[in-house]
C-alpha positions in Angstrom: -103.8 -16.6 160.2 -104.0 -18.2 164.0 -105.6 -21.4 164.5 -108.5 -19.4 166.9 -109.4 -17.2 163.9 -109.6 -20.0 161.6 -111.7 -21.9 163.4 -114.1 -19.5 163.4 -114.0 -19.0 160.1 -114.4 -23.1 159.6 -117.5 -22.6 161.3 -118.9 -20.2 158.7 -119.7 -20.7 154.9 -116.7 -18.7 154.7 -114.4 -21.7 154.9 -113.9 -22.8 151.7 -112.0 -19.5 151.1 -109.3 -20.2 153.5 -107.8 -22.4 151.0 -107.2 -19.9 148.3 -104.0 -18.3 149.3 -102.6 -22.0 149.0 -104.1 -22.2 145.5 -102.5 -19.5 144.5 -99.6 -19.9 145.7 -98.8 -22.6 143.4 -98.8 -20.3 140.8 -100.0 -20.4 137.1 -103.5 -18.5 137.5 -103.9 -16.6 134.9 -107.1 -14.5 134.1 -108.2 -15.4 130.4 -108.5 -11.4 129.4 -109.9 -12.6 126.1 -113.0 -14.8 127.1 -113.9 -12.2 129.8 -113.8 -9.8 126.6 -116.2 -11.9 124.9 -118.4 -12.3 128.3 -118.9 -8.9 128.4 -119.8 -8.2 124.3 -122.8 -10.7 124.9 -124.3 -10.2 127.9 -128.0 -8.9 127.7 -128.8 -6.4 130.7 -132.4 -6.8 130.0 -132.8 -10.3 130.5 -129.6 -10.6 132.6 -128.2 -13.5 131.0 -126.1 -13.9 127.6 -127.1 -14.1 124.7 -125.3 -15.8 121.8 -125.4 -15.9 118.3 -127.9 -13.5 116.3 -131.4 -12.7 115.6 -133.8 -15.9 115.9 -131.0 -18.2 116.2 -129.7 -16.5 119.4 -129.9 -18.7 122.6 -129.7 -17.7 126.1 -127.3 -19.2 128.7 -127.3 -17.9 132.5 -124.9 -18.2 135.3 -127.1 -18.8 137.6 -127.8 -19.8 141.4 -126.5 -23.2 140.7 -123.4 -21.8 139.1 -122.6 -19.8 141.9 -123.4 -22.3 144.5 -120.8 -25.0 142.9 -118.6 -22.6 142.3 -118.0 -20.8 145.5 -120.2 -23.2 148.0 -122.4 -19.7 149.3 -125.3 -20.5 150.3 -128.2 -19.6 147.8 -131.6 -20.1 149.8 -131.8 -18.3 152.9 -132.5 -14.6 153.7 -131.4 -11.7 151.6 -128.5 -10.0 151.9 -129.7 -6.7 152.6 -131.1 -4.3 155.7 -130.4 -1.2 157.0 -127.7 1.2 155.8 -126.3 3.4 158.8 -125.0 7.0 158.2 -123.0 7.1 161.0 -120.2 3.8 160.7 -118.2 4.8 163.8 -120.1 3.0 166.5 -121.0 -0.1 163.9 -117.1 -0.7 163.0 -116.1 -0.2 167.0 -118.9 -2.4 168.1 -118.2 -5.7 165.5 -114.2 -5.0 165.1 -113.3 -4.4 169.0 -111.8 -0.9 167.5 -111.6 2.3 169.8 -112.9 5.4 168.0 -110.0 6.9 166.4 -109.3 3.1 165.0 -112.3 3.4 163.3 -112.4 6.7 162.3 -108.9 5.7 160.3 -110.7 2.5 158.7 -112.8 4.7 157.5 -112.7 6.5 153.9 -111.7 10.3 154.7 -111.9 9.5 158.6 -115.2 11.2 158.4 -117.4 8.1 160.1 -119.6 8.3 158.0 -118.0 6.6 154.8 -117.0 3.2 153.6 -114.5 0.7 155.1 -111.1 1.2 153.3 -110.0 -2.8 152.8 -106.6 -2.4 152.3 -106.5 -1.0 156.1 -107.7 -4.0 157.4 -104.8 -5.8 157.5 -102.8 -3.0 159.5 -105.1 -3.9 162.3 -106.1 -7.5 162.1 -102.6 -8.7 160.3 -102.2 -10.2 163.9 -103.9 -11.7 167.1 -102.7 -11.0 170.8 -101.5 -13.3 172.9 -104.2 -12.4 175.6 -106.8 -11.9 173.0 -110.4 -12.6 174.7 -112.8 -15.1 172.5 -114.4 -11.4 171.4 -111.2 -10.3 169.5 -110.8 -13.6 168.0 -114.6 -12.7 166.3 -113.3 -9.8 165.3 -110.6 -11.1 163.4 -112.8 -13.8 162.1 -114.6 -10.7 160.9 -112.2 -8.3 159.6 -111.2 -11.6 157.6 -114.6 -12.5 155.8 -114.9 -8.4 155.3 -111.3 -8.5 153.4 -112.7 -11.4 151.6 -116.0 -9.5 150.1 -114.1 -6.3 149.7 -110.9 -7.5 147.3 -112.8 -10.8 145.7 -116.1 -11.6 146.1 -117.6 -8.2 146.1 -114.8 -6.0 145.0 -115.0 -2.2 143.6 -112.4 -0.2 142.1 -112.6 2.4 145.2 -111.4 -0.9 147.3 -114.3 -0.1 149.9 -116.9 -2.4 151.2 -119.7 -1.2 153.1 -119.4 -1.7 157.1 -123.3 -2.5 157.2 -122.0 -6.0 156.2 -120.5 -5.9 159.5 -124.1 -6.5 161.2 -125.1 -9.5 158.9 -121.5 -11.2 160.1 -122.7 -12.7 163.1 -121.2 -16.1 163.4 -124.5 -17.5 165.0 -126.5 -16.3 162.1 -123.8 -15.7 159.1 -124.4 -19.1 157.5 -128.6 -17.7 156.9 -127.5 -15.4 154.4 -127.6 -16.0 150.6 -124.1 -14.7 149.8 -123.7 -16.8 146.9 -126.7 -14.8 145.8 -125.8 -11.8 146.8 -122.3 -12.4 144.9 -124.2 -13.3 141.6 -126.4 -10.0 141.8 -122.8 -8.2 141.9 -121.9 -10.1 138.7 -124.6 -9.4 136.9 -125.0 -5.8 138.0 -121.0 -5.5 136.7 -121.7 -7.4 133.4 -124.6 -4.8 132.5 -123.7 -1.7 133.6 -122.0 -1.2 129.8 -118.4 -0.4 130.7 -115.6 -2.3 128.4 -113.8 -3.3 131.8 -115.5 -4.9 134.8 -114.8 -5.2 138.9 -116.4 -8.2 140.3 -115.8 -11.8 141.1 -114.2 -12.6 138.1 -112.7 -15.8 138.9 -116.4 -17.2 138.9 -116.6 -15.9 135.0 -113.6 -18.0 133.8 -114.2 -21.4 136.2 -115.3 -24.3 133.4 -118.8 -24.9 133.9 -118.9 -28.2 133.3 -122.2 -30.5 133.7 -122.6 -30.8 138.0 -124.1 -34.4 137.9 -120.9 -36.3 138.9 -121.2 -34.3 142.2 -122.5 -36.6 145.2 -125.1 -34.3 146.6 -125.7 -33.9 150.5 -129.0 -33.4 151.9 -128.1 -29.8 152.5 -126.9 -29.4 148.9 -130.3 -30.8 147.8 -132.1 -28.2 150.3 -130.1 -25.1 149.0 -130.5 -26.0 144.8 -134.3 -25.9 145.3 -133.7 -21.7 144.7 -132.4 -22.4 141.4 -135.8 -23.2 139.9 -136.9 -19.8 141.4 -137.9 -17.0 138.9 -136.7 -14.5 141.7 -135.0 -10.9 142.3 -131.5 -12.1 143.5 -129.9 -8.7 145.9 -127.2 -7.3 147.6 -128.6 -4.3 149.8 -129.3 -1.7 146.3 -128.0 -3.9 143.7 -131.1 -6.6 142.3 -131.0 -8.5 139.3 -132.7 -11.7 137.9 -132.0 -15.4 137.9 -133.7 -16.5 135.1 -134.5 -20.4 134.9 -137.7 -19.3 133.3 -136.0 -18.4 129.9 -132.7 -20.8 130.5 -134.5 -23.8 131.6 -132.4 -26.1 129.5 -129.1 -25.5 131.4 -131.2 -27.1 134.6 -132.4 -29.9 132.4 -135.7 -28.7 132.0 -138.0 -29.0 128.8 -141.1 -27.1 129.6 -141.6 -24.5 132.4 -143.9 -22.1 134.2 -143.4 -18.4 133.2 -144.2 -15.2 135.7 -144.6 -11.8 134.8 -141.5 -10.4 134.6 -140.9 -7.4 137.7 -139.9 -3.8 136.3 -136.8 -3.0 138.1 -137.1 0.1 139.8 -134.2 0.8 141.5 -131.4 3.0 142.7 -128.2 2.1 140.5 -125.5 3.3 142.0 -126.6 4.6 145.3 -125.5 7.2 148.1 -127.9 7.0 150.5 -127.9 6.7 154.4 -130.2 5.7 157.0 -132.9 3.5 155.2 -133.7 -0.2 155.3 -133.4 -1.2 151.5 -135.8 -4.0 152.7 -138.5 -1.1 152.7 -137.3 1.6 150.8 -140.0 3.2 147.8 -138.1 7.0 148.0 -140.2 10.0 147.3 -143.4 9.4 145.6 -143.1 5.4 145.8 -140.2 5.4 143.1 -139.0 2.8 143.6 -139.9 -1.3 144.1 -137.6 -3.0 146.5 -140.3 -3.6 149.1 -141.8 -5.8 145.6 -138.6 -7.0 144.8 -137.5 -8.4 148.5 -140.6 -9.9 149.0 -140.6 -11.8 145.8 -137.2 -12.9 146.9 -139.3 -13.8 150.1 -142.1 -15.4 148.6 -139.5 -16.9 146.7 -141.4 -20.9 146.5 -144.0 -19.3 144.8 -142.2 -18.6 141.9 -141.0 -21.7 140.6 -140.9 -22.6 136.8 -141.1 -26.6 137.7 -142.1 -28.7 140.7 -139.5 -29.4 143.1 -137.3 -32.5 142.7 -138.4 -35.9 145.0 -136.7 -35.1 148.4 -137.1 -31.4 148.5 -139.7 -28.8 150.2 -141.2 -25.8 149.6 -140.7 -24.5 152.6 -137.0 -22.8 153.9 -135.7 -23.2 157.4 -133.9 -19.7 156.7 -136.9 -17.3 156.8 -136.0 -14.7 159.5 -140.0 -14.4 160.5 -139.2 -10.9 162.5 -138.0 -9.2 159.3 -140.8 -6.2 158.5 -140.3 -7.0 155.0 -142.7 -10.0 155.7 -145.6 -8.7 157.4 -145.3 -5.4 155.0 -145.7 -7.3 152.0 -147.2 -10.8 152.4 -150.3 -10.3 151.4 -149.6 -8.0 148.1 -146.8 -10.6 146.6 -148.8 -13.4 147.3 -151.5 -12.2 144.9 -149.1 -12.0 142.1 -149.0 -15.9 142.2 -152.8 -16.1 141.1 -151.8 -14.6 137.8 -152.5 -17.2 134.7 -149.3 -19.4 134.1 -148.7 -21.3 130.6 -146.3 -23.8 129.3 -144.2 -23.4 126.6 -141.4 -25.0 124.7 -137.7 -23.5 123.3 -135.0 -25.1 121.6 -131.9 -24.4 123.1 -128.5 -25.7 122.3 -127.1 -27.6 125.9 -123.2 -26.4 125.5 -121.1 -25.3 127.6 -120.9 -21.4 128.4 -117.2 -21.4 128.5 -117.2 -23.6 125.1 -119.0 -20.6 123.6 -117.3 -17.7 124.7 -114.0 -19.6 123.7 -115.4 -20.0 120.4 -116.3 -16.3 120.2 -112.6 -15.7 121.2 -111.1 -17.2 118.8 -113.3 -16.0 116.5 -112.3 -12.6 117.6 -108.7 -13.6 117.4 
């Protein structure tokens, strides 16, 4: 990669990532097929978490937003990855990758401009930067980099697409806003439960030990960003939602007692082909559907809390993008919900490590 692009991508929560070829280059990563195995025999698409052992002496452990925050460094509390999804990809791949039309047209899937960006394209175009390249094309490569980083590891399908509306999200004034360790987690947990014996998604945040975070020294903006984790909230990526559930996992973050919120149908699409909507807004035909609920719970997201925030954090999130219609279209309605009765109650549950278990399910297995 040149030194311009790089530096652009330093500037981004993106940097961490630039690392990773070097990590693996040393060699000896192996992906433990038979823990993943076990991962995927005890996760519970209902609750979205796992559930381990049987009857009324399961537990429940979650990989949550503070998992996926130590583990990659995403951000966690900001806005939603989500927005509008364009039929027509031509014009939004030419405008954010400096491509002409015919270059986009051939990024595309089937060339039709209306389809998904093929990944394994990307480096045919952006493998490297011109010596007269304008400040422009360097944020294009920076780009076409963080787009080849969703499409093959942190947001991967088997079709080896991504969707170009990511594209408008990857502004590098605005990039860092975006909850993508969220948005990364919702794709985890859509994979886990959508009951297939093999999975596509960030699996490299499955088999990472998940040992106890407390030896970590903390910055200010750490702090800030872990305040989600106590949040009872829809967690999304455009269509995909699922749940982080502190409400029913409480003990992994520490917590003996906690409030409890009704718990959201999920009315959604799962998968999805459609064009030309905002899936900030969309209800489909006949109000089918609940993501105007759902992203405004996300949103409101302070008012779902199962415990008082920590000494040294606030309520209130620098990373609210006020203009978003999502706001002024539901304020009022989700903040209702927060009047509903809340109680307290109490569950034993054994504090072990996730990894421990599935290991022990493993060999078990083996």
């Amino acid at each position: 990669m040149h030194e311009k692009v790089a530096k652009k991508i330093e500037m981004t929560c993106f940097s961490q990532f630039l690392k990773v070829k070097e990590c693996f280059s040393k060699g000896n990563f192996h992906l433990p097929l038979g823990p993943l195995e076990a991962l995927l025999e005890v996760y519970d698409k209902e609750k979205c978490c796992f559930r381990l052992g049987k009857e009324v002496k399961d537990f429940l452990l979650d990989m949550g937003l503070e998992d996926i925050y130590f583990i990659t460094g995403l951000p966690i509390d900001g806005i939603q990855v989500s927005g509008y999804v364009t039929y027509e990809a031509v014009d939004l791949v030419m405008k954010h990758l400096n491509l002409k039309d015919y270059q986009a047209r051939d990024l595309l899937i089937k060339g039709s401009g209306n389809g998904a960006i093929n990944v394994n394209k990307l480096p045919l175009y952006f493998k490297e930067l011109p010596s007269a390249a304008s400040d422009s094309d360097v944020e294009a490569h920076a780009k076409a980099f963080i787009m080849y980083l969703l499409g093959t590891t942190l947001l991967p399908n088997r079709k080896g697409t991504i969707m170009p509306d990511f594209l408008e999200l990857l502004d590098l004034q605005k990039i860092n806003k975006y909850v993508w360790g969220a948005a990364v987690l919702a794709h985890i947990k859509n994979v886990l439960g959508n009951g297939k014996k093999s999975i596509c998604c960030f699996t490299c945040g499955l088999i990472v030990t998940w040992n106890p975070y407390e030896r970590l020294a903390l910055s200010q903006d750490d702090v800030n960003q872990l305040r989600a984790k106590y949040a009872m909230v829809p967690i999304i990526c455009y269509q995909t939602v699922c749940l982080n559930r502190p409400d029913i996992c409480f003990k992994q973050l520490g917590l003996e007692v906690v409030n409890v919120f009704a718990i959201p149908k999920m009315k959604v699409v799962q998968p999805s082909k459609h064009k030309d909507i905002d899936w900030r807004l969309y209800e489909g035909h006949g109000k089918t559907y609940n993501y105007p609920e759902l992203n405004g719970m996300w949103t409101n997201r302070f008012s779902y809390l199962v415990t008082n925030l920590p000494n040294g954090s606030s309520e209130s999130s620098s990373s609210i993008d006020v203009d978003t219609p999502l706001i002024k279209y539901r304020k009022t309605d989700i903040n209702r919900k927060r009047k509903r009765p809340e109680y307290e109650y109490q569950v034993v549950q054994c504090e072990i490590c996730l990894l421990q278990v599935v290991l022990s399910f493993f060999f078990l297995y083996v």
